[in-house]
Structure formats: C-alpha cells, structure tokens
C-alpha positions in Angstrom: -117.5 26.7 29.0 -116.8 29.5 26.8 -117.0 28.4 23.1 -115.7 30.1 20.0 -118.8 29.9 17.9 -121.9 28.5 18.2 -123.1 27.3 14.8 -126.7 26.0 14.1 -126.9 23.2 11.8 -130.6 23.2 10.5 -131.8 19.4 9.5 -129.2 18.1 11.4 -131.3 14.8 12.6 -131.1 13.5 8.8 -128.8 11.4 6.7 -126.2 14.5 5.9 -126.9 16.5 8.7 -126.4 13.8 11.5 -122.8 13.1 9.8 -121.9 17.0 9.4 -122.8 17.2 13.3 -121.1 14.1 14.4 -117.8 15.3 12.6 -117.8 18.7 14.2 -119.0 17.8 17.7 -115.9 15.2 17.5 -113.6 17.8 15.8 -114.0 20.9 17.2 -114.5 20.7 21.3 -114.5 24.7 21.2 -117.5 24.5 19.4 -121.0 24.4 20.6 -122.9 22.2 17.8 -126.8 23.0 18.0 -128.9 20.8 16.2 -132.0 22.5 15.0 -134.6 19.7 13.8 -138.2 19.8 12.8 -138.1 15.8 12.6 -140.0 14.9 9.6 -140.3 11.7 8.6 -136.4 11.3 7.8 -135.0 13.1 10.6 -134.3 10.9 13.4 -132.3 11.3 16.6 -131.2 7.7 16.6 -129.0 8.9 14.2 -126.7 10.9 17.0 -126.9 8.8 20.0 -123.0 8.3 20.0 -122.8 12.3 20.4 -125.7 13.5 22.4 -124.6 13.3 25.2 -121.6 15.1 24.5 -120.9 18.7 26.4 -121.3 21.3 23.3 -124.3 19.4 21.7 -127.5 20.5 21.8 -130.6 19.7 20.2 -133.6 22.1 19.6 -136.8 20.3 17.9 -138.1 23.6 15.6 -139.1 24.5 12.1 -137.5 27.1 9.7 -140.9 27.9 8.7 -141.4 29.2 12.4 -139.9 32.8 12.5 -140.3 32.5 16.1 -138.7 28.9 16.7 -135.6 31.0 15.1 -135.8 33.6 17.0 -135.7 32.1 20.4 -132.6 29.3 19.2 -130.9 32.5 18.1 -131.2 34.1 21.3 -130.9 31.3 23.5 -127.4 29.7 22.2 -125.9 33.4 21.0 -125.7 31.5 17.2 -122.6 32.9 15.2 -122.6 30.8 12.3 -124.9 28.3 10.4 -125.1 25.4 8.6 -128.2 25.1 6.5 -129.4 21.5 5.5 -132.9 21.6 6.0 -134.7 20.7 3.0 -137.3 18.0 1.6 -135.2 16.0 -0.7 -137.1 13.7 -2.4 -137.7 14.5 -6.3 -140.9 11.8 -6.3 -142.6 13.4 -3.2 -142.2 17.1 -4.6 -143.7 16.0 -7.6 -146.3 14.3 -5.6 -147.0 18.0 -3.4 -144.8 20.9 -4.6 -146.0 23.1 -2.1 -144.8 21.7 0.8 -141.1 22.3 -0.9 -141.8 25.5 -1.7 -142.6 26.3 2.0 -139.7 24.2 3.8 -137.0 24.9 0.9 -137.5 28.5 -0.3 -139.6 30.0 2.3 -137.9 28.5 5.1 -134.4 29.3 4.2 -135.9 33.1 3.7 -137.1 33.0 7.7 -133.4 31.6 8.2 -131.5 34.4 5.9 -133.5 37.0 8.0 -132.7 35.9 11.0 -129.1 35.6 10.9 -129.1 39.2 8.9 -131.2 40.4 12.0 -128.9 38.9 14.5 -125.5 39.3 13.2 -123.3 42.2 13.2 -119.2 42.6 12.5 -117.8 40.0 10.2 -116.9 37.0 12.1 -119.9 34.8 10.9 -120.4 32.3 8.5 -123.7 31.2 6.7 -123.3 27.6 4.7 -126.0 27.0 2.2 -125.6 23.0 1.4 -127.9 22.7 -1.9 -127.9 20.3 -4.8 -126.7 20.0 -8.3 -130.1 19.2 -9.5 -130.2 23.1 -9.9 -128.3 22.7 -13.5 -130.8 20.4 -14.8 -129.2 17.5 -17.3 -126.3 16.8 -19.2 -126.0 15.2 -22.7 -123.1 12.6 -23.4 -120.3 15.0 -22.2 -119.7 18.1 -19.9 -119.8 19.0 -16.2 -121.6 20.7 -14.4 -119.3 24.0 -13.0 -120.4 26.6 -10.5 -120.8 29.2 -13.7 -123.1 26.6 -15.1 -126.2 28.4 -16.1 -129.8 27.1 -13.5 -132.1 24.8 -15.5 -134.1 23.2 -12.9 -137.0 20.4 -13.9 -138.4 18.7 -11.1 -140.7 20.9 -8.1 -137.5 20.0 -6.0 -135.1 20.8 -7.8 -137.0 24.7 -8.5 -137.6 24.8 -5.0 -133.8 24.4 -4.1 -132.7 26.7 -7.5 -134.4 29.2 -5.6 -133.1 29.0 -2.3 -130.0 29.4 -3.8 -130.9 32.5 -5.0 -132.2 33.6 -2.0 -128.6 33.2 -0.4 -126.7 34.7 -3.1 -129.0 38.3 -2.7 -129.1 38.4 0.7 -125.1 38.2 0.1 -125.1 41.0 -2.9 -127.9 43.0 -1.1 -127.3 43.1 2.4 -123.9 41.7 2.5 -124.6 38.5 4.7 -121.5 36.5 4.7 -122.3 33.2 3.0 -121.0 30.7 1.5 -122.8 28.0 -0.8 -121.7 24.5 -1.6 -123.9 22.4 -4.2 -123.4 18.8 -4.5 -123.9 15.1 -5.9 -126.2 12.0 -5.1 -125.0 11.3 -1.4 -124.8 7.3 -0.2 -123.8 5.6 2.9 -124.9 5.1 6.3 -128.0 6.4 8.5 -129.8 6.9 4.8 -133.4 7.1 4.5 -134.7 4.0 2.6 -136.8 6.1 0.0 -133.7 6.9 -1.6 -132.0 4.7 -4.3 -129.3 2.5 -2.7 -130.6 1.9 0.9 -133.9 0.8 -0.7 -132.0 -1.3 -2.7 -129.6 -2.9 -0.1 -132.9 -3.6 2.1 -135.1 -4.8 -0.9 -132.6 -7.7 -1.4 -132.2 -8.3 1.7 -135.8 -9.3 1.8 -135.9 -10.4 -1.4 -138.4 -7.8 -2.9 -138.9 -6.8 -6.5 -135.7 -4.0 -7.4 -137.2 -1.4 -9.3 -136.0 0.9 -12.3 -136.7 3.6 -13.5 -137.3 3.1 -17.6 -134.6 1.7 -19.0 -131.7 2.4 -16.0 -129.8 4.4 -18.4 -130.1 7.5 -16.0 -126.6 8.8 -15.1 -125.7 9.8 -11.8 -122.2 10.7 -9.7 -122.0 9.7 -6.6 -120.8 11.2 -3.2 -119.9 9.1 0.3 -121.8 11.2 2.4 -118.5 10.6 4.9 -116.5 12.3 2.4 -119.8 15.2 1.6 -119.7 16.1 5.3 -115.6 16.2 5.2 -115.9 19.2 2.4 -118.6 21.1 4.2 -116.2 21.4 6.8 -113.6 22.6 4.5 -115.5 25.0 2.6 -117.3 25.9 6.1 -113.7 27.1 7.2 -111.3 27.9 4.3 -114.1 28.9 1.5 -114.5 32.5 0.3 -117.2 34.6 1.6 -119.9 34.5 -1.5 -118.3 32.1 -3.3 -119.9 28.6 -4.6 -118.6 25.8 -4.2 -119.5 21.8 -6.2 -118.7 18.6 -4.3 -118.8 15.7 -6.3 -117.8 12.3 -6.5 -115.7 12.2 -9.4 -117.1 9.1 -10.8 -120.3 8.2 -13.1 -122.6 5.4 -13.0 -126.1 4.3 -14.6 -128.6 3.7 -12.1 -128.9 0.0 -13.6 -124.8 -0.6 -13.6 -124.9 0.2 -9.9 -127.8 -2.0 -9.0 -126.1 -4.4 -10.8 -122.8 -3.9 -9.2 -124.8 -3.6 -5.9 -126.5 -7.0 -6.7 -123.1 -8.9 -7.0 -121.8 -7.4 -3.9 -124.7 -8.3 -1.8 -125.0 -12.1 -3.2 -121.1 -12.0 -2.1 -121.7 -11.0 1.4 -125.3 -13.0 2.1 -123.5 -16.0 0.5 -126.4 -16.2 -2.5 -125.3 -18.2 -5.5 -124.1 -15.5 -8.2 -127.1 -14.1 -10.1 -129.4 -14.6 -7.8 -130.5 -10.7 -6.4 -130.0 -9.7 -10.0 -133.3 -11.8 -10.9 -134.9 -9.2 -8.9 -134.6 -5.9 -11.3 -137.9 -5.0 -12.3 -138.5 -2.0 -14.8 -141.6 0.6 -13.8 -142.6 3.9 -15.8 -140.2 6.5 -15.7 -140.3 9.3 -13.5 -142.0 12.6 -15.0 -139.0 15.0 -16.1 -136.1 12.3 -15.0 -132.9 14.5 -15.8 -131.0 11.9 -18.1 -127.2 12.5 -16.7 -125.3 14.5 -13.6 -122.3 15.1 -13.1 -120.1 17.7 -11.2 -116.8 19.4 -12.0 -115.0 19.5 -8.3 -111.8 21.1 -9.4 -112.3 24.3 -8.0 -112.8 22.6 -4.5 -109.2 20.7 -5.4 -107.5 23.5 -6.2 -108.6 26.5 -3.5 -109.5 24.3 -0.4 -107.7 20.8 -1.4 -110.1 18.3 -1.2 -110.7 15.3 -3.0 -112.7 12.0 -2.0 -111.4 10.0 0.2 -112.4 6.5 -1.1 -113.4 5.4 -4.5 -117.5 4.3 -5.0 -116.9 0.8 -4.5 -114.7 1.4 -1.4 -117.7 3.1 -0.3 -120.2 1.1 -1.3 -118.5 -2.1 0.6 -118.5 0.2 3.5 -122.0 1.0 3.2 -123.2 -2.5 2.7 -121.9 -3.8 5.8 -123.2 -1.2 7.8 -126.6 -1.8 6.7 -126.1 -5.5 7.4 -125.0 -4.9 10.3 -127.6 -2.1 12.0 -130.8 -4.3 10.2 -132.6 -2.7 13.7 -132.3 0.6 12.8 -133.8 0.0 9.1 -137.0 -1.9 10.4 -137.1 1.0 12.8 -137.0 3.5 10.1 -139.6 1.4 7.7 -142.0 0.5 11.1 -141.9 4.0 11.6 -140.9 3.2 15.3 -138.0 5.7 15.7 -140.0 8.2 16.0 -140.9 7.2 19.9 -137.3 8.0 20.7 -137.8 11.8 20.8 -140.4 11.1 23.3 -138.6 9.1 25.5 -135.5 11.2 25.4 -136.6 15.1 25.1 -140.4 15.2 25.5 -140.3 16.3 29.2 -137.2 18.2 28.9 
C-alpha cells in the first residue's frame, strides 16, 4: 500500500506513546505508524497488542542515542514526519542519575533533530516535540503557566527536557526544520507505569500498602487524561503552526494529598471497603529535593487556534482509570514482576 506519510513515533511502547500510536493506527489507515522503542524499563509492547497486528504498524526496537539505529529506520520506512516522546520521565530517578537524562533527553533528541534535517527536504514534514511543563518551574498561589512563560527548570529532569526544547526551537530558527512543540500537564490513566503517582496509588491500596506523601501533600498539580493528551497531539500534529508551541493541560488543580484522598474514597467504593478504610493508609515521607510547590497550565491558546478542550472532567477520568486497573490486575503484576519484558522475545526476537 502506498501511504501518505510515514511518521515515527519515538517512545511509543510507553504510557503516552502507546495511546498516541493506538489513536493514529485506528484513525488514519493512510498512515504508516512506526514505533521506534528502545524498551526501557517502562516501555512495553503489551501495551499495543490490540494494534500490532494491524497493516501500517510497525515496530523497530532502537535507541535515539544510536545515530545509526536512526539512520537505517529513516531509510527503511522513507519517515516524513515524527512524533518525539522518548524521554526518561521520572523526576526521582534523574535526581537519582542525571546523566542518563542528559543522554536520552538532550542528546538523544539532538541525534533525532539531525536526522530528520539530514533526511528531509521540501516542506511537507512535520517534527512534534511532546515535552513537559516542568520546564517553567513553580507557581505561587496564582498564575499559569503560558507558552511566553519564561524557563526555570529545578529538577535534573526537568533541565534535561528545558533543553531539548531548545534544541527543537534552533534547529527550527537555524536550519528551518519544520517543528512543532507541545508542552504539557501530569498525565493519568491507563497502561501507566506504577512509579508514577496515581497507578502506585491505585495498586498500593489494592494491596493494602503504606500510601506515601510527599511532606505535607500540599504540592499542586493539574492533571491530564492521557486519552485526552494523545487527542491534542493529534490536533496540534495536524492543524498547529509550523514553530509554534503549544500547552495542553487539564484545566483543573489538585493537591497531591486531596487527590489521594479523593482516590481513597473511590477505591473503598468500588472494593466494597467500609468508608475510611484506604485513607488509614497515607503515610508522610521526606520531601523530595527541589519539589516545585504548584503547576498549572494556561490551554487557551490550544482552545482558541486548534479547538480543543478535555474531554472528561478529572473525576470522570479518574473512575475510568480505576476500573481499568481493577480490571487488567495481570498486566500490573506483570509490570511490578518485571515479567513483560519476555514478551519482546517471544514476539520479535527472531524476526
């Protein structure tokens, strides 16, 4: 089949990758969806077995530190556009080893600039940098963060993504790649990691495990259904400006203790526990080094250019969450066992 692009979504075997892919594999049958992967420790392919099967997916295991894993997906699928969500995400582990985000987020989106520079010519290409709001560093009381908002970075992560994003922006002004560059809110929902706040939650209860808090839980953050995340990379992917930036946000604030709270409640609800009971749980631990004290993104320019808002309120999403991790509890004690990882193996070792 001929297709009308190819696009290359790096990282696509993780929690917002695996939903950007299955959207557009679904959506666009003209397109040929190429999932480039290192598989780290949160990439799994488990994530994508309702679509990899399908006729314009493909799955290349490489790393975007590898100049030469590029080069050959490049030239093998004739890539016209990317999607770049490759990155190491989590704010504890960078402050745990820095350098390995230095490598995957600023010097492997470099390698991946540079090879789309070196391979593209004309105008019909597009490359999507997905990055993070974390780059603005921390709100008092009031404000928003807004795409003019001025870079204040505080965590290795978040430094290592600031600059990526600079990366993309001069390889824009200086050799006039065509990108566009999307940054956005704490993502939740299905297929997430359990490192990450609400999954580790959701599972901890289930088991009955110590909740734990960072300081006192006052730590604001905006949350972003990851359904609705991958719906407004698609937008921006197609109707954005060429070197324009783009926020995606929630449009709705919470403490991290309010959620687990909330999160508490609606898990006693659903595994019929006497009101209360989960909530006994919350435990308080030392505060992260540099915790930014409050995010919170101004999506209006999203609204009014591309017309998107989110779908479903936080607790819509949350319910919706909730019951998927009740009901897939095999693919969590996969993830925590560490057993996923056999399924490459199986399925593309001796392809």
């Amino acid at each position: 089949m001929e297709y009308s692009k190819t696009i290359l979504i790096t990282g696509g075997a993780g929690f917002i990758g695996s939903h950007v892919i299955r959207l557009m594999v679904n959506k666009y049958p003209n397109y040929r969806i190429v999932n480039f992967d290192k598989l780290t420790y949160a990439g799994n392919l488990k994530n994508l077995t309702d679509v990899e099967n399908a006729p314009n997916y493909a799955f290349v295991k490489g790393d975007i530190c590898n100049r030469e894993d590029l080069k050959n997906a490049f030239e093998q699928y004739k890539v016209s556009d990317v999607i770049h969500l490759a990155a190491e995400s989590h704010v504890d582990r960078s402050i745990e080893g820095p350098m390995e985000f230095v490598m995957t987020n600023v010097v492997g989106t470099v390698n991946l600039l540079q090879q789309a520079k070196d391979s593209w010519t004309g105008d019909n290409h597009v490359f999507h940098h997905v990055s993070t709001d974390e780059v603005y560093g921390s709100l008092g009381a009031e404000g928003l963060f807004e795409e003019t908002t001025s870079y204040d970075p505080r965590s290795p992560y978040s430094a290592s993504k600031a600059s990526s994003d600079h990366f993309v922006r001069a390889f824009y002004h200086t050799y006039g790649l065509p990108v566009k560059m999307s940054n956005c809110s704490n993502n939740y929902g299905s297929h997430h990691f359990p490192e990450k706040l609400i999954p580790l939650m959701i599972n901890n209860i289930v088991h009955k495990k110590p909740l734990p808090i960072y300081g006192k839980g006052d730590n604001i953050r905006d949350w972003l259904w990851v359904v609705d995340h991958a719906s407004a990379i698609d937008t921006i992917f197609h109707g954005g400006r060429i070197g324009e930036s783009y926020n995606v946000g929630g449009l709705n604030e919470w403490t991290n203790l309010d959620l687990v709270k909330y999160l508490c409640r609606l898990m006693d609800q659903k595994l019929g526990r006497s009101e209360g009971e989960s909530e006994e749980l919350i435990t308080y631990v030392t505060d992260r080094a540099g915790h930014d004290m409050r995010y919170a993104i101004d999506a209006s320019k999203l609204e009014s250019e591309l017309n998107w808002r989110p779908s479903v309120t936080f607790e819509e999403g949350l319910d919706l969450t909730v019951d998927w991790y009740l009901a897939n509890s095999e693919w969590i004690e996969e993830i925590t066992s560490g057993s996923y990882k056999a399924y490459y193996e199986s399925m593309y070792e001796n392809r």
